[in-house]
Kinemage of the C-alpha trace (Angstrom):
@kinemage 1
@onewidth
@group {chain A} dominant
@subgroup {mainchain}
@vectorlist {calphas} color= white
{ca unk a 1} P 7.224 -50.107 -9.325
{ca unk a 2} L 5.241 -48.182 -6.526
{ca unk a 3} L 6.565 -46.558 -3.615
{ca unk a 4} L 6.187 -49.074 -0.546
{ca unk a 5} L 8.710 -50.387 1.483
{ca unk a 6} L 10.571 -52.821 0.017
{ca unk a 7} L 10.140 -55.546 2.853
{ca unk a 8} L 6.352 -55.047 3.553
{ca unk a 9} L 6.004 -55.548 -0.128
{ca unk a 10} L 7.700 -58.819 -0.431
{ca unk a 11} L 6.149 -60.216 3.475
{ca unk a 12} L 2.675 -59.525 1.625
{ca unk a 13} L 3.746 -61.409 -1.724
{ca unk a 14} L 4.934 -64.718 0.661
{ca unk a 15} L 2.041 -64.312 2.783
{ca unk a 16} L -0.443 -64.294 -0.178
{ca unk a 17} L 1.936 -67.267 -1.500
{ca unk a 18} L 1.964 -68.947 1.327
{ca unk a 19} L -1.889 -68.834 2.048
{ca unk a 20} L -2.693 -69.880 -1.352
{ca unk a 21} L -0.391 -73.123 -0.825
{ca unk a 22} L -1.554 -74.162 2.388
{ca unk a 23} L -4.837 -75.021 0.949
{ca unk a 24} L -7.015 -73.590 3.746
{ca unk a 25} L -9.963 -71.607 4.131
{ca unk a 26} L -9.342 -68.466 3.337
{ca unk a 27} L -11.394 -64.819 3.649
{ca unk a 28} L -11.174 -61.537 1.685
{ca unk a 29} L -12.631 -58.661 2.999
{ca unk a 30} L -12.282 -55.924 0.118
{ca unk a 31} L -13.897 -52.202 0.354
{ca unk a 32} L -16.847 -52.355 -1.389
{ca unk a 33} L -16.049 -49.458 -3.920
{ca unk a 34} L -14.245 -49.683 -7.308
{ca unk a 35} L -10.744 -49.764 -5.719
{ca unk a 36} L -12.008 -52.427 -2.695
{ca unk a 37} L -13.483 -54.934 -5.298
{ca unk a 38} L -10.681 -54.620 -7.875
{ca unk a 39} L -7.953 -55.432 -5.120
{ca unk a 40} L -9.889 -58.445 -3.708
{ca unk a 41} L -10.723 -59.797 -7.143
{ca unk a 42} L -6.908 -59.433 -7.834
{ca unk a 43} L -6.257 -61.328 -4.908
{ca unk a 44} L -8.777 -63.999 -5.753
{ca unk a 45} L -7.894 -64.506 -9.177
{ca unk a 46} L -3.848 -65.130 -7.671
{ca unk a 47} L -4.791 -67.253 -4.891
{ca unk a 48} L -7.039 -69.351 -7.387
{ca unk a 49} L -3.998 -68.892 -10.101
{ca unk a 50} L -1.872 -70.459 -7.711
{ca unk a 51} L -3.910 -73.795 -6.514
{ca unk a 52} L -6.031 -72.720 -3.679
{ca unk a 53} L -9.478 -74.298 -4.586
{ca unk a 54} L -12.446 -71.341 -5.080
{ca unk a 55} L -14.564 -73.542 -2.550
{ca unk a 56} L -11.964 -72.681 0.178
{ca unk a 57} L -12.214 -68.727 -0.581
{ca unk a 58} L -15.276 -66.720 0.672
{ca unk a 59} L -16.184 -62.921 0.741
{ca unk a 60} L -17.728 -60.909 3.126
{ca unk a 61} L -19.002 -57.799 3.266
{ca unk a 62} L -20.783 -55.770 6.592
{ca unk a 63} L -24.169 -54.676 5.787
{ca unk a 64} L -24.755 -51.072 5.262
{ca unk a 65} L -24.020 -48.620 8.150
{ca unk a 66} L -21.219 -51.327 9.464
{ca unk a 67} L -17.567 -51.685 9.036
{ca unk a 68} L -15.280 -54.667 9.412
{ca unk a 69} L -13.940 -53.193 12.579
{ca unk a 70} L -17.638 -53.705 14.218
{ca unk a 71} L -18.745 -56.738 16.877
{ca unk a 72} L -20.651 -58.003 14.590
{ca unk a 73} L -18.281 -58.133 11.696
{ca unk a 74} L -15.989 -59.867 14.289
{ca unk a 75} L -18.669 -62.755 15.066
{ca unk a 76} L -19.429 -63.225 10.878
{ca unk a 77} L -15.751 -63.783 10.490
{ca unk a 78} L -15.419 -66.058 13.850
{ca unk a 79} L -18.488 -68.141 12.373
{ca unk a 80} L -16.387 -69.474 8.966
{ca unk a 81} L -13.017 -69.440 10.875
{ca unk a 82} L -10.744 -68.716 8.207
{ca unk a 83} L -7.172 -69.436 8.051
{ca unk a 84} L -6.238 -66.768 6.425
{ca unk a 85} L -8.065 -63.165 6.407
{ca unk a 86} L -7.133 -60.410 3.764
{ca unk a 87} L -8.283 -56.602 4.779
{ca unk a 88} L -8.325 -54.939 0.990
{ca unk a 89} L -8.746 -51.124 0.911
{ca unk a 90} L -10.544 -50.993 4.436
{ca unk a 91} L -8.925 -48.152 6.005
{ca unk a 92} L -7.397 -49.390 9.270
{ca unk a 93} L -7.790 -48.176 13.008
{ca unk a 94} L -6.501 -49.785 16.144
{ca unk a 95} L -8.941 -52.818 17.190
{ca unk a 96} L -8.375 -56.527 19.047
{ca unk a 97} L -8.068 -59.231 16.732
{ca unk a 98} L -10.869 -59.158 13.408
{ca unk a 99} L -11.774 -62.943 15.061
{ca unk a 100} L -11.279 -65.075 18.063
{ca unk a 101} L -9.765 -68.178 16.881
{ca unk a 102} L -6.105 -68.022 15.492
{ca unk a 103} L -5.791 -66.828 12.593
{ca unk a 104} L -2.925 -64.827 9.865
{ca unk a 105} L -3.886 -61.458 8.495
{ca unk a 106} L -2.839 -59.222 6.208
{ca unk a 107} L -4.257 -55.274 5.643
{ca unk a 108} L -3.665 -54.025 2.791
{ca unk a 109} L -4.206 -50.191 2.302
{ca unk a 110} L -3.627 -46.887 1.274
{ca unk a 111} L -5.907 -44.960 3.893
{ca unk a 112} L -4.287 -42.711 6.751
{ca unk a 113} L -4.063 -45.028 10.237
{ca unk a 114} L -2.481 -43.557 13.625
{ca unk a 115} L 0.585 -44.980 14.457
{ca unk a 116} L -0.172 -48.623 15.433
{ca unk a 117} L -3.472 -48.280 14.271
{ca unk a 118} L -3.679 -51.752 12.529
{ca unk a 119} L -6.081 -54.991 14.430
{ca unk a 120} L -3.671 -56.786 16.786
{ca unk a 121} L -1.484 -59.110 15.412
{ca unk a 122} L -2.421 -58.187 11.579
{ca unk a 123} L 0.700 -57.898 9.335
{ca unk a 124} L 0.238 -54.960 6.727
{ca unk a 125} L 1.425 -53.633 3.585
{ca unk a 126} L 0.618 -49.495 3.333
{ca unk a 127} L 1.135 -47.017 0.581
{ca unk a 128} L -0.223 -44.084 3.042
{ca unk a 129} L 3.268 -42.639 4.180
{ca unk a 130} L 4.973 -43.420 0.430
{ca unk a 131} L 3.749 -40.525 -1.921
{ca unk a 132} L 2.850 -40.795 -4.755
{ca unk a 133} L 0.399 -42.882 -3.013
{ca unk a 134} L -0.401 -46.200 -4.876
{ca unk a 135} L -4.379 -47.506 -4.149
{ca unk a 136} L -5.056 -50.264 -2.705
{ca unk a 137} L -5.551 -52.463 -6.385
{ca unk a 138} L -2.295 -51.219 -7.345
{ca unk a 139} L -0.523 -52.280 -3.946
{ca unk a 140} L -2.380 -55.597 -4.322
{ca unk a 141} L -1.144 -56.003 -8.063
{ca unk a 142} L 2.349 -55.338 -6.769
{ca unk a 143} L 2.275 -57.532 -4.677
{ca unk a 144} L 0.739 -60.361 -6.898
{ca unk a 145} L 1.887 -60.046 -10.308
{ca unk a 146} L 5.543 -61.755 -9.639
{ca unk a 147} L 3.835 -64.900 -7.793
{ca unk a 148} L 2.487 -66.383 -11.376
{ca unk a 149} L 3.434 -65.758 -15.348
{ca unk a 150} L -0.449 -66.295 -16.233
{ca unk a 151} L -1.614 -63.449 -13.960
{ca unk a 152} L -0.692 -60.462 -15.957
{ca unk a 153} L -3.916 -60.629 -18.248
{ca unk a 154} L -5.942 -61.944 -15.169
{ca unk a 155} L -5.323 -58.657 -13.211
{ca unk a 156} L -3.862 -56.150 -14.978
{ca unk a 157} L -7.231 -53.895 -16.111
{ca unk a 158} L -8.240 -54.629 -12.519
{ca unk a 159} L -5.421 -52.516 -11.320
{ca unk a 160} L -6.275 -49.762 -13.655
{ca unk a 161} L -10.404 -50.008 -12.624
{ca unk a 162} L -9.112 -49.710 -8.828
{ca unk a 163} L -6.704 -47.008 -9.473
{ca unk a 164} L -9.001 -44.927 -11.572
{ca unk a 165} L -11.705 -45.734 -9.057
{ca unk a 166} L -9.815 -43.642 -6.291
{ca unk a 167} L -7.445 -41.019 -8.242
{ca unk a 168} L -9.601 -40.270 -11.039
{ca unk a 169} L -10.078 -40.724 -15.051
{ca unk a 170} L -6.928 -38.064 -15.655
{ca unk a 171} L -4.073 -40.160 -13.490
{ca unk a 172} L -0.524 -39.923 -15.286
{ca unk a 173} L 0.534 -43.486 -15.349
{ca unk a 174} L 4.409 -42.248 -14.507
{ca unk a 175} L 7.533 -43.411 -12.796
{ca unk a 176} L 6.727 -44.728 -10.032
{ca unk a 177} L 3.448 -46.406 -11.461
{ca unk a 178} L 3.446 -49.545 -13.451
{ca unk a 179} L 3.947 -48.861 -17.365
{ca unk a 180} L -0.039 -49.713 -18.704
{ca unk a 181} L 0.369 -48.802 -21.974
{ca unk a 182} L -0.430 -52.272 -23.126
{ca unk a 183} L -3.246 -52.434 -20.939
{ca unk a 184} L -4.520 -49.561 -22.289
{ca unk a 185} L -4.579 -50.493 -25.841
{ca unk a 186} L -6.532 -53.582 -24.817
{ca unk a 187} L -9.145 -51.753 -22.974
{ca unk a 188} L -9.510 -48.391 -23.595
{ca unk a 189} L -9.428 -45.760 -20.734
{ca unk a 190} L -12.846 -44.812 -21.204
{ca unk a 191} L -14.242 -48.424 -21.352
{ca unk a 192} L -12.522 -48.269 -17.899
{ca unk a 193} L -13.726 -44.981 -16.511
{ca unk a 194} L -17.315 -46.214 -17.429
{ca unk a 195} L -16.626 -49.362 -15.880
{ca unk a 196} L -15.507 -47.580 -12.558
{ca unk a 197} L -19.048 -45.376 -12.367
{ca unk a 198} L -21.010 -48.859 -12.600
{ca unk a 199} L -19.106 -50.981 -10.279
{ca unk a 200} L -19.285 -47.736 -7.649
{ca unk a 201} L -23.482 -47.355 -8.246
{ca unk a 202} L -24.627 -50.428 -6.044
{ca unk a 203} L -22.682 -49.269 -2.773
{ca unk a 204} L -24.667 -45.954 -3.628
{ca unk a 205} L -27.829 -46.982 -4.076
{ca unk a 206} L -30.378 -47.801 -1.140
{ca unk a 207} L -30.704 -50.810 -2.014
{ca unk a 208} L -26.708 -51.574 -0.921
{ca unk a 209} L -26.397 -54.871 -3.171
{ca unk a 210} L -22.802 -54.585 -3.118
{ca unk a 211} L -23.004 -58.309 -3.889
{ca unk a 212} L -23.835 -57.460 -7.695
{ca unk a 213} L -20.610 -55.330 -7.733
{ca unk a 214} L -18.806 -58.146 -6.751
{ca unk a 215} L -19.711 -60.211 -8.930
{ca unk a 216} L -19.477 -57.977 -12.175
{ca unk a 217} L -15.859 -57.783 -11.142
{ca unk a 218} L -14.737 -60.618 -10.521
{ca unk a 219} L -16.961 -62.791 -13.305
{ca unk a 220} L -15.598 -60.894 -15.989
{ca unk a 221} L -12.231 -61.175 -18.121
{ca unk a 222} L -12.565 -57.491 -19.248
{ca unk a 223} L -14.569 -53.802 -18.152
{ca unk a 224} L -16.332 -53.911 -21.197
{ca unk a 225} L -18.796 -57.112 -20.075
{ca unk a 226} L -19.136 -55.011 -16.637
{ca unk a 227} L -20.916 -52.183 -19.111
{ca unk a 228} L -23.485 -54.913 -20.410
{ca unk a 229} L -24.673 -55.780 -16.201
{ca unk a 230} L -28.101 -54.916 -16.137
{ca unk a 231} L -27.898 -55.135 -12.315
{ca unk a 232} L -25.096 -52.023 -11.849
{ca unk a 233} L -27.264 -50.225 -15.045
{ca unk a 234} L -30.345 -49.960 -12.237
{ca unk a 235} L -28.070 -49.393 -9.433
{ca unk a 236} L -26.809 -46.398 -11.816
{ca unk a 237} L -30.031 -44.602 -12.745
{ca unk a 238} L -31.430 -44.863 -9.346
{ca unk a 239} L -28.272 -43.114 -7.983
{ca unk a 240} L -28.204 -40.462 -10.689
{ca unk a 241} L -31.507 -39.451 -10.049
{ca unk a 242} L -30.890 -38.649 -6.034
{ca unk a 243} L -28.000 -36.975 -6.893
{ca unk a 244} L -29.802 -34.473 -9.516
{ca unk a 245} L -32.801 -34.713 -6.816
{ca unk a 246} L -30.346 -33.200 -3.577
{ca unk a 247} L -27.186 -31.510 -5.841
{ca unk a 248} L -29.244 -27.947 -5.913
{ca unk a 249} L -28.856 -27.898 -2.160
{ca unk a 250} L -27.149 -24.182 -1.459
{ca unk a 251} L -24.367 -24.161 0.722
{ca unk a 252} L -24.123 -22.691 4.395
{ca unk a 253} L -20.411 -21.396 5.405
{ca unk a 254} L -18.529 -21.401 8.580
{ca unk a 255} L -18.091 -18.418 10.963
{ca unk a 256} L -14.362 -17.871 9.308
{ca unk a 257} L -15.832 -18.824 5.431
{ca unk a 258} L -13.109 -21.724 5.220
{ca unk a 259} L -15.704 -24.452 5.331
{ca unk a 260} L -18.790 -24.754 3.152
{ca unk a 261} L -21.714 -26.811 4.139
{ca unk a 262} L -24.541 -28.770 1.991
{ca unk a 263} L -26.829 -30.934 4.123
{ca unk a 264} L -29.199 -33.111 2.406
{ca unk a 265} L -31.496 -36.245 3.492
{ca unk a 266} L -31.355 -38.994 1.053
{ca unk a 267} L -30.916 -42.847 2.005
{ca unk a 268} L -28.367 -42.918 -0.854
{ca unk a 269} L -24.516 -42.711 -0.677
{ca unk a 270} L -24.387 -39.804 -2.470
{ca unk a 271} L -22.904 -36.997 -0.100
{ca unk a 272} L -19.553 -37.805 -1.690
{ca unk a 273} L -20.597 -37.339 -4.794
{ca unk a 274} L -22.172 -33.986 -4.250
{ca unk a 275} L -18.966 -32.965 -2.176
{ca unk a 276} L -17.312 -33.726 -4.811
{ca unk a 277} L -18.916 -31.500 -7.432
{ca unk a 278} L -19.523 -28.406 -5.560
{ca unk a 279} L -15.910 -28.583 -4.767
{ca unk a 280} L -15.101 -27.646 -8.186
{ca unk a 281} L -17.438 -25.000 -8.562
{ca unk a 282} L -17.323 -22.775 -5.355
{ca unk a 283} L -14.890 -20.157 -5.294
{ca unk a 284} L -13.705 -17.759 -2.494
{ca unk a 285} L -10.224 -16.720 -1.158
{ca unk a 286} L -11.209 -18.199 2.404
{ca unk a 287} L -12.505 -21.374 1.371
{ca unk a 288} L -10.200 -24.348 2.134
{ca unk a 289} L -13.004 -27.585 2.380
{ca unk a 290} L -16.674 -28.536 0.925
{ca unk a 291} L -18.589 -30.476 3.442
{ca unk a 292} L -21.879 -32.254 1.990
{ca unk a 293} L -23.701 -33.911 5.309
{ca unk a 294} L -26.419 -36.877 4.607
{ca unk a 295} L -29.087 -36.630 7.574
{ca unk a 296} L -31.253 -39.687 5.881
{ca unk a 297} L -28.191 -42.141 5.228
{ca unk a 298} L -28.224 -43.747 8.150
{ca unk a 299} L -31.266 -43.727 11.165
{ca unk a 300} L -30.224 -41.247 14.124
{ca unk a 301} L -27.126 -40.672 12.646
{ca unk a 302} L -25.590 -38.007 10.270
{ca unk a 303} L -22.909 -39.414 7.373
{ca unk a 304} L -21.016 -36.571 5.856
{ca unk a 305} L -17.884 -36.329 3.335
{ca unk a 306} L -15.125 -33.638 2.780
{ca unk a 307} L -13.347 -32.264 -0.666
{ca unk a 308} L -10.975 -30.301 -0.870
{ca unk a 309} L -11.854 -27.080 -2.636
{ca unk a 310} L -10.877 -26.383 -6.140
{ca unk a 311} L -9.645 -23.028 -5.296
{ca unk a 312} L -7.516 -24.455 -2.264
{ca unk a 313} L -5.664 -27.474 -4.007
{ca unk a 314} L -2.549 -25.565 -5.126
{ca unk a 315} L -1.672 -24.604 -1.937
{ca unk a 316} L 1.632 -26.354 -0.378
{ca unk a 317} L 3.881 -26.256 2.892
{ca unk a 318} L 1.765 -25.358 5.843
{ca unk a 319} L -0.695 -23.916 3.504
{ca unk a 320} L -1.817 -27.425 2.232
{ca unk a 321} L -5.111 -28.149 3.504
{ca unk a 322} L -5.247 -31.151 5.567
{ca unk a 323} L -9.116 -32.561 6.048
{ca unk a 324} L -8.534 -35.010 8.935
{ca unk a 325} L -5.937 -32.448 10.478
{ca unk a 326} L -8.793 -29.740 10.146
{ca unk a 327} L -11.621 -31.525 11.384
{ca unk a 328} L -9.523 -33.079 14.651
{ca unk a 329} L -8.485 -29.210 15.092
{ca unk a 330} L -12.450 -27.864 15.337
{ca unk a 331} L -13.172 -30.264 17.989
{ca unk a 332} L -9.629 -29.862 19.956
{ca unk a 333} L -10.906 -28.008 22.439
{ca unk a 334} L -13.675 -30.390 23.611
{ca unk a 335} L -12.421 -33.358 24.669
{ca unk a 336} L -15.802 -34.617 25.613
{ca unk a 337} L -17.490 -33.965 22.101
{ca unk a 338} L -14.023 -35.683 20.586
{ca unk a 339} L -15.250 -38.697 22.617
{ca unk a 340} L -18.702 -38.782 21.533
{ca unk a 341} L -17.518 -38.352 17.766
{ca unk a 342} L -16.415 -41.384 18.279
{ca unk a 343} L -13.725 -43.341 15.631
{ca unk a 344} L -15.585 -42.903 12.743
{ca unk a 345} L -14.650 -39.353 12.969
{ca unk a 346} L -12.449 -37.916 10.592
{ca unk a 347} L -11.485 -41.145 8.664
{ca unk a 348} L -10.205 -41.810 5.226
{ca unk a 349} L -7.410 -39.200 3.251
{ca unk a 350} L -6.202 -35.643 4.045
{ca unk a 351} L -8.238 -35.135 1.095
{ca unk a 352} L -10.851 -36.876 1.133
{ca unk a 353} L -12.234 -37.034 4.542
{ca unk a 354} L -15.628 -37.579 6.412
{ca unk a 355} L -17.229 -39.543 8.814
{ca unk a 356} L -20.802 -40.918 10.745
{ca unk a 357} L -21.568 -39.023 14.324
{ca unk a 358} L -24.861 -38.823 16.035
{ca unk a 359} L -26.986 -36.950 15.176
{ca unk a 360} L -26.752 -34.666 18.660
{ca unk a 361} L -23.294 -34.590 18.106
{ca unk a 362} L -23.124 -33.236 14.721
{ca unk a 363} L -25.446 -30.475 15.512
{ca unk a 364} L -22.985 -29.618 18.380
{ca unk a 365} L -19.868 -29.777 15.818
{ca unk a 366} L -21.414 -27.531 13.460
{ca unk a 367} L -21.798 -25.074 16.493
{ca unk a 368} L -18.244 -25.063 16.845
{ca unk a 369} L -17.804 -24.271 12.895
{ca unk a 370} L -20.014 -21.493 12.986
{ca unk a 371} L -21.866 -22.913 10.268
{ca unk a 372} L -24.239 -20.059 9.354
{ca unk a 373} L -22.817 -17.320 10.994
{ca unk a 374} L -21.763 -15.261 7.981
{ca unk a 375} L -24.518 -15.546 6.296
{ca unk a 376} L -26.753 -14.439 9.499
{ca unk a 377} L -24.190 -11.935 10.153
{ca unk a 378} L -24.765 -10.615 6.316
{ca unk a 379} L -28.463 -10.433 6.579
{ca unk a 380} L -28.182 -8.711 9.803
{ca unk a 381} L -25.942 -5.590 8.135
{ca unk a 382} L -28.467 -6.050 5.602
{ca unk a 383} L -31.424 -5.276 7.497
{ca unk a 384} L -29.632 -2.552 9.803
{ca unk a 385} L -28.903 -0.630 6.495
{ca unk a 386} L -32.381 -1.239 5.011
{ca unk a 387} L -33.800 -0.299 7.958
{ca unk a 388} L -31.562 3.506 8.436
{ca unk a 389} L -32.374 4.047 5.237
{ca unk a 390} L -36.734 3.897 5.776
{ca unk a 391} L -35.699 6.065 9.318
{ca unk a 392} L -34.616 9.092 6.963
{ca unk a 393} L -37.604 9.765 5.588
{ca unk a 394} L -38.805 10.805 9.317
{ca unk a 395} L -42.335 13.121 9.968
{ca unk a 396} L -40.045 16.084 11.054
{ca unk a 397} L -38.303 15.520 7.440
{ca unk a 398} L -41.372 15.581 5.317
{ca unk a 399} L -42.719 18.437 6.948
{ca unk a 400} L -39.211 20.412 7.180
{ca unk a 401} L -39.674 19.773 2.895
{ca unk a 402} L -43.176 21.361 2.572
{ca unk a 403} L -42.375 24.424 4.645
{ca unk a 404} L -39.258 24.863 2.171
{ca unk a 405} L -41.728 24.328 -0.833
């Protein structure tokens, strides 16, 4: 089964055992992508699998621009005073408590956290430090799948929709991974890949109805009724359409070439996706990360995602580009930038990075990138040569030709 230590594996199963038997209320707080919603709906379907009443289980999820680790988060969670609080696919980061009143939770994750960097008193269950790295729905399915015999059907295309949600349609489903060969003959991979680009369009859109995401998941027995969801169909188009809108944007490059820049203004999620493609197209020597930065996201604020670079992923040993360890080492020498950047700086994978600064902030950080400089630096040769060239053809020149004619 996955890599994860073998304690912290079986603490989460007893915990989610445990919680489900003490018939109490009981909160899930899942990501709100494809990985996010498949874990918590394979949590929900266990704990309801194993006797804990659906009326006892709610869901929350922070409106757009927040995360779980916000003050108000903290006060939605503190107003339902669960028993029990599940953190599914969140990323993690050193915080008090998620809610006042006493309370067990568990984080479940795959995301890079500091050391420690987990809300006080949570227990957690990471894949982060055990390569190859399992997602957060297949962590949750490890953990769950033992508790009941009926589960297997219940959760086991979830898993894949998670896992091909974060690692992509062309995963090898090897040692250590779970053997989904029967899953697959059930529901085809591509019924699943399509699946995945639905349940990811309403966290995309503008409109943010993660809600209808939700509820496609975790209402359906198989990915093929989440194709039929008229809701995720609209969330779909609209999203396509801003990406084909903002995907022509040309890039800007760092002073050293190793970073590439796009910087759109759309109130869509789509900076990842656009990171994402121009990553596999660009192509120098120098170039290590794709940076696509979303100045209409968010009001006064500037939400941006890294990729690593097609042309950079082979590289290994101290070669082996590291996104969080690259952005942390711009801003190194200013400590008082690093503390405006605040800790939504530089979250998520080594590949797979990004963040939400201010607005003042950013335009400071891409100062210390250089982002620009070669090309300015380009133009200038450009116009130096253009320019000794037109300074030949001098009066003294002309003249010194007519006398010789």
């Amino acid at each position: 089964m996955v890599n994860v230590p073998f304690f912290a594996s079986l603490f989460g199963r007893t915990l989610t055992f445990c919680s489900a038997k003490a018939h109490k209320p009981t909160l899930i707080l899942p990501d709100k992508d494809a990985d996010g919603l498949s874990s918590g709906s394979i949590l929900h379907h266990s704990l309801t699998t194993l006797g804990l009443p659906p009326s006892l289980i709610s869901t929350y999820f922070p409106p757009k621009g927040s995360n779980i680790f916000d003050e108000s988060t903290s006060d939605a969670i503190s107003a339902t005073a669960p028993s029990y609080i599940f953190v599914l696919d969140q990323g993690s980061r050193k915080t008090p408590p998620l809610a006042s009143h006493p309370h067990t939770c568990l984080v479940i994750d795959h995301h890079f956290a500091s050391e420690g960097g987990f809300p006080e008193n949570a227990e957690y269950v990471t894949a982060h430090d055990c390569p190859p790295v399992a997602t957060s729905a297949l962590l949750t399915y490890h953990i769950c799948l033992p508790l009941h015999q009926d589960l297997d059907d219940k959760i086991s295309w979830l898993c894949a929709l998670g896992t091909h949600g974060d690692l992509g349609s062309t995963i090898k489903w090897q040692p250590p991974f779970p053997d989904m060969t029967q899953t697959f003959k059930q529901h085809p991979k591509k019924t699943i890949n399509d699946a995945v680009a639905l349940v990811n369009a309403p966290r995309r859109s503008p409109a943010y109805n993660v809600s209808d995401a939700w509820d496609a998941v975790l209402n359906v027995s198989s990915p093929a009724s989440i194709l039929e969801n008229e809701k995720l169909k609209d969330a779909s188009f609209e999203v396509r359409r801003e990406t084909e809108r903002c995907t022509h944007t040309p890039p800007k490059f760092s002073a050293d070439g190793s970073i590439a820049l796009l910087t759109i203004s759309s109130e869509a999620q789509i900076h990842p996706i656009i990171a994402t493609r121009w990553a596999g197209h660009l192509k120098s020597g120098k170039l290590e990360i794709v940076m696509c930065a979303n100045k209409g996201y968010l009001p006064g604020l500037v939400n941006f995602s890294c990729r690593v670079a097609k042309v950079a992923k082979a590289r290994e040993g101290a070669e082996k580009v590291d996104i969080i360890q690259k952005l942390e080492s711009i801003v190194a020498g200013d400590e008082d930038l690093r503390t405006r950047l605040g800790e939504s700086f530089a979250r998520g994978h080594k590949e797979a990075s990004g963040g939400i600064v201010g607005k003042q902030e950013w335009e400071e950080f891409k100062k210390l990138m250089g982002i620009g400089e070669a090309e300015k630096k380009k133009a200038e040769e450009k116009q130096a040569k253009e320019k000794k060239a037109v300074q030949k053809n001098t009066l003294a020149n002309y003249f010194g030709k007519s006398a010789k004619a």
